[in-house]
N, C-alpha and C positions, 0 to 999 in steps of 0.2 A: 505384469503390465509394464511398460517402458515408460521412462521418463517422460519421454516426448509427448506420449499419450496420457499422462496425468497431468503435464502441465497445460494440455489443450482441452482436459476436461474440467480442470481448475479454472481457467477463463471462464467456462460454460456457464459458472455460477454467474457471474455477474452479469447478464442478459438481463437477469428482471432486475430492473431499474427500480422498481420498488420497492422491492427487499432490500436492495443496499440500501436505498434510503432508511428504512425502518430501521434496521442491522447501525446505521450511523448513529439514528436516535438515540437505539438502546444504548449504545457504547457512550453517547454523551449525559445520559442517564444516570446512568452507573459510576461511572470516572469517578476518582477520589482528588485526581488533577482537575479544576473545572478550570483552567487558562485552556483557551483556543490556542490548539498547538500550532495552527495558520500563523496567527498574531507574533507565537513566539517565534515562528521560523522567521517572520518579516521584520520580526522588530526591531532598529538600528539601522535598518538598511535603507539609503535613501536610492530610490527607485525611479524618480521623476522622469527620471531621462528614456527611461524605458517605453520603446515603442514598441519596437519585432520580437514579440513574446512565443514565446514555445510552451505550452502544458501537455507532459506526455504522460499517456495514460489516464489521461483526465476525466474518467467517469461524467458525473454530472456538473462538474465544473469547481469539487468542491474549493480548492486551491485556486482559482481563478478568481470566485467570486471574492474574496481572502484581497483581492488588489483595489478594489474601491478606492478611490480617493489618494492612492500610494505610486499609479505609474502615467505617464504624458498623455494629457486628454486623447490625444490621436493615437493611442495603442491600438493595436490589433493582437489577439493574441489565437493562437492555431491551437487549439484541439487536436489531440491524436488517441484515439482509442479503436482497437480493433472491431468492439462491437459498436455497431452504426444506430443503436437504438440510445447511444446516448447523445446523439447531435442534438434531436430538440432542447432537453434539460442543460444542455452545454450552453447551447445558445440563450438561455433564458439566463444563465448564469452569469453571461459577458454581459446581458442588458442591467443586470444587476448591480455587476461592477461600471456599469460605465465604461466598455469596452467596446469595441467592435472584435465578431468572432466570429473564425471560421472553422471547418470542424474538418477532417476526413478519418476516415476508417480503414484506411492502410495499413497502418500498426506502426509502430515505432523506428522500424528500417525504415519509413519514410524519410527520415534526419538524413540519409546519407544521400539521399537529394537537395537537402540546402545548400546554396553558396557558402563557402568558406568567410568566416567572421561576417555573416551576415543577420546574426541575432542576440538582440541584449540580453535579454532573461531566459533561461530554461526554469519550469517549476515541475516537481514530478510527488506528488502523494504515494506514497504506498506500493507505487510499482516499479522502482528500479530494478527490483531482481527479479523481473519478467524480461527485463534485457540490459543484464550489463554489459553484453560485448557491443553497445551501441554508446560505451563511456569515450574512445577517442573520437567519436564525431562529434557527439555534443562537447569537448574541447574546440574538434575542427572550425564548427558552425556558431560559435560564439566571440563576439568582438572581442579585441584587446583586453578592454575592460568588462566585459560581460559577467555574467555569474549563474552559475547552475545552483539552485534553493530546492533538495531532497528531504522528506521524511522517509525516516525506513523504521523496519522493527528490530526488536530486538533478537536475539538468538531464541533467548528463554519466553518469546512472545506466545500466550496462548498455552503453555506449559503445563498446565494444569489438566488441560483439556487432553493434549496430546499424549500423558501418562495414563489418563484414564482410559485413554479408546485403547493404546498400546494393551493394558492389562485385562480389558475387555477381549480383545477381538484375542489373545495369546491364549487365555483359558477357556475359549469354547476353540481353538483350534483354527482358528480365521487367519491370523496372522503370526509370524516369527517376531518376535521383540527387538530383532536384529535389523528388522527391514525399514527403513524410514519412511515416515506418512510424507504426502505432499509438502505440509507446511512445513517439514524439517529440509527436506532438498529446495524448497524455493527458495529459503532464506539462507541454508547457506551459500546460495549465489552471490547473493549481499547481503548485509546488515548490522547495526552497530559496530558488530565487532571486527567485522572483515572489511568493511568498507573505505576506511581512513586508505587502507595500506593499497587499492583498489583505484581508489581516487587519485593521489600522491603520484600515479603514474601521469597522470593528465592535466593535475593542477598546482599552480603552484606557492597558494595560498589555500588553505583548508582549514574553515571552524566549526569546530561540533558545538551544541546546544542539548544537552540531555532533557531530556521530557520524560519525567518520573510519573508512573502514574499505574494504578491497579483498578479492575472492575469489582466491584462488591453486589453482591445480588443476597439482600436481607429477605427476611419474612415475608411472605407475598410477592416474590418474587421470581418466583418457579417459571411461570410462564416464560416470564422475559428470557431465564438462561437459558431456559428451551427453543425461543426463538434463534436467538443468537448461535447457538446450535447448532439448529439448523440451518441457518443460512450458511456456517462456517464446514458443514460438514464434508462437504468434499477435498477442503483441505487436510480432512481426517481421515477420510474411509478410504480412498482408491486403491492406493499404494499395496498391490500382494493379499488386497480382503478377499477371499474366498467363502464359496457357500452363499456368496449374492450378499448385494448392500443393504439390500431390504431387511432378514436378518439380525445384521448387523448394526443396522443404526438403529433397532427396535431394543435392540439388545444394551445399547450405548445410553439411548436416554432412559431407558428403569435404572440404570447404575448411577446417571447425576441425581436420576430423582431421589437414589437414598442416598445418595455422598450429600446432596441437599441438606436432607432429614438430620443425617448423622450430626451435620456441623449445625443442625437447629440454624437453617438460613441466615448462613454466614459465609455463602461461596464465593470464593475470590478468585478472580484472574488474572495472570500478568500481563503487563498492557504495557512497557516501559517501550519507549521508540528515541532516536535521534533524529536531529537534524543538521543535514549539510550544508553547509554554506561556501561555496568552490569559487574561489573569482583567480586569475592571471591563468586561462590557460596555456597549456604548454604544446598542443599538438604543432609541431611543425619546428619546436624549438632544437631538435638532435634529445630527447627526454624519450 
């Protein structure tokens, strides 16, 4: 299976708008970090001035709603996500901030349609590296003083999970140990580690903010890793699984159920993520 075609069936998960919701719960459930990593990516930054907002890949708004009280009553802030089943929950999300909000579902090459330095804030959750080569436009399309405010993950995000399905799906014969799941090629598009040197070409101020943080899933709490799971499993399964996913992911979750057991519901997940904070950009400066 091609790249292209895992990272278009990786989107696919996030259609049901419910699941990610629930899949956020759990993750805010769990966290051993309980600071809103929103909070920590906005905090220090005065934002007032901020009206022509950009949120890409904005799901259900979650980073949006995060601006309450933080950007100029008359903001407007644009929505861009490719699936269109998030425009209502988006839009309930600017009403929440005290925004006004428009949405479209063009995808993120939308940006290379805005005027040149004509937006103060860019915000982006979780999905920069569904498009880094759209990092010199959002340099382009942000004022003098503008600032692009990213969460990403870490390299080692999910790590736990991604050795287990590896050592699953190798010893019935599914997959090569060689071949990388989804979540290992999306993120090395960007993330933590790669992203400073990524960014650096287009900004020319750059602050990280580490957000340390693991999921623990104790006694009683089988369910939840199972949900979580499954919502996350196409980041796991696509990639080279042979013999059908059905199989496979049947096969996957009796194996957490006794990695479960074994550690007496003590399952842990790496959850650690950055935050960028980009202001001067540089596109146009000879950089």
């Amino acid at each position: 299976m091609s790249e292209n075609k895992d990272k278009s069936k990786i989107i696919d998960v996030f259609i049901d708008v419910e699941a990610h919701r629930l899949t956020a719960d759990i993750v805010k459930k769990h966290s051993t970090n309980r600071n809103d990593i929103r909070e920590v990516a906005l905090k220090g930054l005065n934002l007032e001035w901020c009206r022509n907002i950009v949120e890409l890949g904005c799901g259900f708004g979650f980073f949006t709603e995060a601006l309450k009280g933080k950007v100029h009553p008359e903001a407007v802030v644009t929505g861009v996500d490719v699936i269109s089943d998030y425009k209502s929950p988006f839009l309930e999300a600017c009403k929440k901030a005290g925004v006004k909000g428009v949405f479209t579902s063009s995808g993120a090459s939308v940006v290379k349609d805005l005027e040149e330095k004509s937006v103060d804030l860019v915000i982006c959750s979780y999905s920069l590296y569904f498009f880094p080569e759209i990092i010199p436009d959002i340099s382009r399309i942000l004022k003098k003083n503008g600032l692009l405010v990213a969460t990403v993950h870490n390299k080692e995000n999910m790590g736990e999970l991604v050795h287990a399905a590896k050592d699953v799906l190798a010893a019935n014969g599914m997959l090569q140990k060689s071949v990388k799941l989804p979540i290992e090629i999306l993120i090395s598009r960007f993330s933590s580690e790669s992203g400073y040197e990524t960014l650096s070409s287009w900004f020319q101020d750059i602050r990280t903010k580490n957000y340390v943080n693991t999921l623990i899933f104790k006694p009683g709490d089988l369910y939840f890793l199972l949900e979580y799971f499954s919502f996350k499993q196409p980041l796991l399964l696509l990639s080279g699984t042979h013999a059908g996913l059905g199989p496979a992911l049947n096969l996957l979750k009796i194996h957490l159920e006794k990695l479960f057991t074994q550690r007496r519901g003590n399952f842990t997940i790496s959850k650690d993520d950055t935050v960028f904070v980009c202001s001067k950009p540089l596109y146009g400066r000879g950089t």
